[in-house]
VOVEX-839936 format. One record per residue (C-alpha): x, y, z. Coordinates in steps of 0.25 Angstrom, whole numbers, plus 2048, in hexadecimal, padded with zeros to 3 digits. Layout:
<recs>
+-----+-----+-----+
|   u |   v |   w |
+-----+-----+-----+
|   X |   Y |   Z |
...
+-----+-----+-----+
</recs>
This chain:
<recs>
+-----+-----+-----+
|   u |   v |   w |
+-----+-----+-----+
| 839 | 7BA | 7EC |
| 839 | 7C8 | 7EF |
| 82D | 7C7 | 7F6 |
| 833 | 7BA | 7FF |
| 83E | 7C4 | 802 |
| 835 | 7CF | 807 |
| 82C | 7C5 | 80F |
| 839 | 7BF | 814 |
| 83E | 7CD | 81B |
| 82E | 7CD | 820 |
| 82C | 7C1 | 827 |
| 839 | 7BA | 82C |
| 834 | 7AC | 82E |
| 827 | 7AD | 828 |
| 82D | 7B1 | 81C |
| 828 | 7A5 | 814 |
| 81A | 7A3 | 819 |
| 817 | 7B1 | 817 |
| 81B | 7B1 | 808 |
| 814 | 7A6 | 805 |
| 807 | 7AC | 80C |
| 80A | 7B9 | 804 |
| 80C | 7B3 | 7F6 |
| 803 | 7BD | 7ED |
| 7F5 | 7B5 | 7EB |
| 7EF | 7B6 | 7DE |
| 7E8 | 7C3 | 7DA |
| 7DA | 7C4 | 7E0 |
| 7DD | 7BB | 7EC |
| 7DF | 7BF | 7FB |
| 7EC | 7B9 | 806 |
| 7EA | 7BB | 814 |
| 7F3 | 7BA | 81F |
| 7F4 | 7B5 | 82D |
| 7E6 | 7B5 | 834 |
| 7E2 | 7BF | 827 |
| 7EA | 7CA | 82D |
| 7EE | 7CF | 821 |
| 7E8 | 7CD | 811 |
| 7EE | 7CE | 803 |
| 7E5 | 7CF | 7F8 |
| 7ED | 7CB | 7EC |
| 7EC | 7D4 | 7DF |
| 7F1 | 7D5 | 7D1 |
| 7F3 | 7E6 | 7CF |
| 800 | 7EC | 7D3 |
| 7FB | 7F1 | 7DE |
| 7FB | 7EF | 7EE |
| 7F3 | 7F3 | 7F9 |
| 7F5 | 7F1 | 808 |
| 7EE | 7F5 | 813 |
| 7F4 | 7F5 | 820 |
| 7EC | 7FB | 82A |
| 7DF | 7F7 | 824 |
| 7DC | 7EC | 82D |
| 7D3 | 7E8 | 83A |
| 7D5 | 7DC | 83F |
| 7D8 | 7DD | 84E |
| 7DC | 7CF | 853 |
| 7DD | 7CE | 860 |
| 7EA | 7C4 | 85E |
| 7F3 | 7CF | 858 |
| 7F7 | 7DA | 863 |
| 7F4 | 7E9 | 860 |
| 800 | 7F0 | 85A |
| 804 | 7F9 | 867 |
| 80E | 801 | 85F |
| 80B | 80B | 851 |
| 7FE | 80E | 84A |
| 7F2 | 804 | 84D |
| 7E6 | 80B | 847 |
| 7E1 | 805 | 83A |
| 7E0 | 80E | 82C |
| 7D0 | 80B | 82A |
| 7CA | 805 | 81D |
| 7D8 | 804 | 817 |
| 7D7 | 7F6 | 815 |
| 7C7 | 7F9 | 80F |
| 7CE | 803 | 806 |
| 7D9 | 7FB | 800 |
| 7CF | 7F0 | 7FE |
| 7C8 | 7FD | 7F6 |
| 7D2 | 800 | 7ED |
| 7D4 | 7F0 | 7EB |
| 7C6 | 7EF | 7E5 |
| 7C8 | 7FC | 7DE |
| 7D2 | 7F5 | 7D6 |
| 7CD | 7E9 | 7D3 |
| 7C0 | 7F0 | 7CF |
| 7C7 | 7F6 | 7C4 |
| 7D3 | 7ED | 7C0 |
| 7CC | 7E0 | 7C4 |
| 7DA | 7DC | 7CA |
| 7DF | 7DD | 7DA |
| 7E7 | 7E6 | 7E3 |
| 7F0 | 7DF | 7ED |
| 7EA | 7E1 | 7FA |
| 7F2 | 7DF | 806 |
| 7EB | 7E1 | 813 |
| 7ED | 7E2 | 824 |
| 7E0 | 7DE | 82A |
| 7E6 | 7DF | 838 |
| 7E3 | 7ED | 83E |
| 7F0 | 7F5 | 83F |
| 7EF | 7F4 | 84F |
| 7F2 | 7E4 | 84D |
| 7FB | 7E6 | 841 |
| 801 | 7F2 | 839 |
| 808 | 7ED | 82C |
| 80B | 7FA | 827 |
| 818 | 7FA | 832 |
| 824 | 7F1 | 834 |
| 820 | 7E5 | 83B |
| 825 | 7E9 | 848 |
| 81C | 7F5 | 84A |
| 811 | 7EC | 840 |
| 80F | 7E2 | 848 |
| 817 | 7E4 | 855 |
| 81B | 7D7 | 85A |
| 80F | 7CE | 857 |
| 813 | 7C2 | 84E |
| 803 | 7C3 | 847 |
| 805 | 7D0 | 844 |
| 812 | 7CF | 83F |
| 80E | 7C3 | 836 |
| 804 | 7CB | 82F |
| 80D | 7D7 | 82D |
| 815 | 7CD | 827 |
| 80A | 7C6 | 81E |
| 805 | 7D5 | 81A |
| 813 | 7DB | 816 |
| 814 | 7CB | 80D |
| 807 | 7CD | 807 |
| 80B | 7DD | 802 |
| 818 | 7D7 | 7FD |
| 810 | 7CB | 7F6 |
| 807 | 7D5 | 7F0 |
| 811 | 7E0 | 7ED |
| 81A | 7D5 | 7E4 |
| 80F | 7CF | 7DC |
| 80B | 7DB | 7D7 |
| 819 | 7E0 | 7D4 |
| 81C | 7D4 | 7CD |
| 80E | 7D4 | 7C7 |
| 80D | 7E3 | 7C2 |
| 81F | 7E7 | 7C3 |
| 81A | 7F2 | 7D1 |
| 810 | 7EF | 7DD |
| 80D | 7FC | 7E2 |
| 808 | 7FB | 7F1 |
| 7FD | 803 | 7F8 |
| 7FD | 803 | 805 |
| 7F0 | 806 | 80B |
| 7ED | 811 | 817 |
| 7E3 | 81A | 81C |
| 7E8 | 826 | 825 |
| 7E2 | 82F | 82D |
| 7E9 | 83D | 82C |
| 7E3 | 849 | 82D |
| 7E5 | 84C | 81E |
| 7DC | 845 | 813 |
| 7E6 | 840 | 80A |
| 7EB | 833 | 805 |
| 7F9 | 831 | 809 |
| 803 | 82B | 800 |
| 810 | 825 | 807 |
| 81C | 81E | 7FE |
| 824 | 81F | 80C |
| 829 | 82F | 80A |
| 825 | 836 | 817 |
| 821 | 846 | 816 |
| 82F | 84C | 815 |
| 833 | 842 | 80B |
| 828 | 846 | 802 |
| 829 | 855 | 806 |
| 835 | 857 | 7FC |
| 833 | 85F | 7F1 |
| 831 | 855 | 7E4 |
| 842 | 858 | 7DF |
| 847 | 855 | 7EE |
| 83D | 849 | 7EF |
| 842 | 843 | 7E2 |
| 851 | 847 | 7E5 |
| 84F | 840 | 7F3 |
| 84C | 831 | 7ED |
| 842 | 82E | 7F8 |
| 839 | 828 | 7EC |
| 842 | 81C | 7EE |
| 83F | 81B | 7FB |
| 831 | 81B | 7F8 |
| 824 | 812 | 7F5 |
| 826 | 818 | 7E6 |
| 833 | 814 | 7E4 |
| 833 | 808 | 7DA |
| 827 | 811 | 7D1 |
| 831 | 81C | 7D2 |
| 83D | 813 | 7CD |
| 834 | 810 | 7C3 |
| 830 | 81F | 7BE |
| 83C | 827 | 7C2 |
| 838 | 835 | 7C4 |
| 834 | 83F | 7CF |
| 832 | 837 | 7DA |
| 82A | 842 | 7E1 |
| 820 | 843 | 7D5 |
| 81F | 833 | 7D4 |
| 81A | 835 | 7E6 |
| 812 | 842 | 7E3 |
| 812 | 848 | 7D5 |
| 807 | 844 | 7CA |
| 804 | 839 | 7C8 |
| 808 | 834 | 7D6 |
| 7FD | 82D | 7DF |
| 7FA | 839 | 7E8 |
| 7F8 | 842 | 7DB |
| 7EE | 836 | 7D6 |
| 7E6 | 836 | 7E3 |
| 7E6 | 845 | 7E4 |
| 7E1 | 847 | 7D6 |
| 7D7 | 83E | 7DA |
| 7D2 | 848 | 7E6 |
| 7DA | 840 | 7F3 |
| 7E4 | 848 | 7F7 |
| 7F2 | 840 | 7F9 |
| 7FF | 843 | 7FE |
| 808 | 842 | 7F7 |
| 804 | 848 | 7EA |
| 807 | 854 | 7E1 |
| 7FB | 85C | 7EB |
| 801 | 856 | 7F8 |
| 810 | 852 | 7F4 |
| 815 | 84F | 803 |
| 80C | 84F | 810 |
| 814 | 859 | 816 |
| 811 | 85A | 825 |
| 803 | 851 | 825 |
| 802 | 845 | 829 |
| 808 | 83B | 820 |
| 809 | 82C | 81D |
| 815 | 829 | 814 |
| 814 | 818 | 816 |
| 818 | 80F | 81F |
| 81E | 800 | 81E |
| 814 | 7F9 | 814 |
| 817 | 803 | 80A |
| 826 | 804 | 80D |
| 82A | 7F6 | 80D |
| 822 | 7F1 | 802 |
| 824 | 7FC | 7F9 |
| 82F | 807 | 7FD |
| 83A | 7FC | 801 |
| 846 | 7FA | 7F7 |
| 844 | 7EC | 7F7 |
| 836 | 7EE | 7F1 |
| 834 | 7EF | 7E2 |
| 82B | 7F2 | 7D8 |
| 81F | 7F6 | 7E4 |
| 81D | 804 | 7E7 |
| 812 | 809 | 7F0 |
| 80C | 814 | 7FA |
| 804 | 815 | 805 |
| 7F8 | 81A | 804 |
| 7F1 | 822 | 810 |
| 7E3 | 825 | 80F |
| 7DA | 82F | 816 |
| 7CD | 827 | 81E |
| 7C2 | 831 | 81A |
| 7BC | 82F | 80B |
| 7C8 | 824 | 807 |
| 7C6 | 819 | 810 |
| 7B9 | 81C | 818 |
| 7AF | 816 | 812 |
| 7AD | 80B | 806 |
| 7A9 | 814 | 7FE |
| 7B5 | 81F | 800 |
| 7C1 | 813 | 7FF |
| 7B8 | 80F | 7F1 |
| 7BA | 81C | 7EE |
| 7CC | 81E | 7F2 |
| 7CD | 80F | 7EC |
| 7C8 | 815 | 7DD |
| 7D1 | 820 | 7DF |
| 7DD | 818 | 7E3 |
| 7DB | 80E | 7D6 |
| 7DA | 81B | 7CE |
| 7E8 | 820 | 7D4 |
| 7EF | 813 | 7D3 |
| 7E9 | 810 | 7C6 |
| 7F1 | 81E | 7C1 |
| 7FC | 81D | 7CB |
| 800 | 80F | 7C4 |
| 7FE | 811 | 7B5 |
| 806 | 81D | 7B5 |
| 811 | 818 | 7BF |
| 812 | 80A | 7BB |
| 80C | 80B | 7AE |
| 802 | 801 | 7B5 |
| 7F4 | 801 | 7B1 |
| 7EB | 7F8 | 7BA |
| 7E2 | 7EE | 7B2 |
| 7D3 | 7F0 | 7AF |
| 7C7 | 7E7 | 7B4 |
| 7BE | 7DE | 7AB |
| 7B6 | 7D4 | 7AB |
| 7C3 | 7C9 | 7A9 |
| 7CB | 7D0 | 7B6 |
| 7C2 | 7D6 | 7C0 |
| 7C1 | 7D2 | 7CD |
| 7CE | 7C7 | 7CB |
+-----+-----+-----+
</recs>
């Protein structure tokens, strides 16, 4: 019922037939909304993919988006779909994959719906059925696994090649010395904040010490900020996430998901088949860390009984 709840503060009227459409399908199978403007492909791990800015459909019945950023963030959606075989490859089990096939300049889901969608009722629908479809697949992994942790997908074009990692926190907040950063109680603010209820400790270390994600990609030779090398982005350019990340996993009425934004670099992440292949193996070895020794999660192994369900 806390989903209705949510879906109810989403849509207004709609509420009911957008939670019916949103309904987690079984592992393995794939929902679509209106006119196929947005996908979910159901899973069975804890964790959440989406991709907002992935898409290129360019209807000519949905007005271009007049206001905000309209240019796309290339192969994301290719990416994600990357690190969703990578982890089927080696568990024999599914991401959630939620997805915008509309082209940013027809739909921005990863803003409020005013800006998202500014005005056009299509548009507006399918912000609606994107957001039902993350909440969908955020609470059957939580109720499956006790967390859902959310990655929200993006490709940035900075002049720095580094992966970005944004749990809301903007450069100043993250430029605090580790004891003012703790002492401040940002973390609760944050898209770590049930993880760090759970752990207790310096909240600065869980965002950028060992063991945190940046330190796992870095030690993996991709540089990322933050991390113990690179703890705040200082004066650079900097994503620190944006409503997808915010509402589904940083709001107080949100429990038991946590999440981050991940920005990546174009240039030997995302370019080619052959680099995402690459990026997806090393995500699966940073979340297949990240998880055991913050959730004491360990993801399942494939066989001849489990793959490709």
């Amino acid at each position: 019922m806390i989903f209705l709840r949510r879906v109810l503060l989403l849509s207004g009227a709609q509420a009911l037939a957008v939670w019916a459409m949103a309904i987690a399908p079984d592992p393995g199978a794939i929902a679509f909304g209106t006119e196929k403007y947005v996908e979910y492909d159901a899973g069975d791990l804890p964790l959440v993919i989406t991709t907002p800015h992935g898409g290129r459909l360019r209807p000519e019945s949905l007005p271009n988006r007049v206001d905000g950023v309209t240019g796309s963030d290339l192969d994301t959606l290719e990416l994600a779909r990357a690190i969703a075989g990578e982890f089927a490859t080696r568990t024999g089990h599914r991401v959630h994959l939620v997805a915008s096939h509309l082209h940013r300049s027809k739909l921005d889901p990863n803003r409020e719906i005013t800006e998202a969608a500014q005005g056009n009722a299509a548009a507006e629908r399918a912000w609606r059925e994107y957001h039902a479809f993350i909440t969908a697949a955020t609470a059957a992994a939580a109720a499956q696994h006790g967390f859902a942790f959310l990655i929200d997908l993006h490709g940035h074009g900075h002049p720095i090649p580094r992966i970005e990692l944004g749990y809301t926190l903007n450069e100043d907040q993250l430029g605090q010395s580790d004891a003012a950063f703790d002492a401040s109680g940002l973390i609760a603010r944050s898209t770590l904040r049930d993880l760090h209820a759970r752990l207790g400790g310096s909240a600065a270390q869980l965002l950028r010490g060992p063991g945190s994600l940046g330190d796992l990609f870095a030690a993996r030779g991709l540089r990322a900020v933050p991390s113990p090398e690179e703890p705040a982005p200082g004066e650079n350019p900097f994503f620190a996430g944006a409503y997808t990340i915010k509402f589904h996993a940083a709001e107080p009425t949100t429990t038991k998901v946590d999440g981050v934004q991940v920005e990546t670099y174009r240039q030997g992440l995302r370019d080619t088949a052959e680099n995402r292949a690459r990026f997806a193996t090393v995500v699966a070895e940073v979340f297949t860390i990240f998880l055991h020794e913050r959730y004491q999660y360990d993801f399942p192994t494939a066989n001849s009984t489990t793959a490709n369900k």
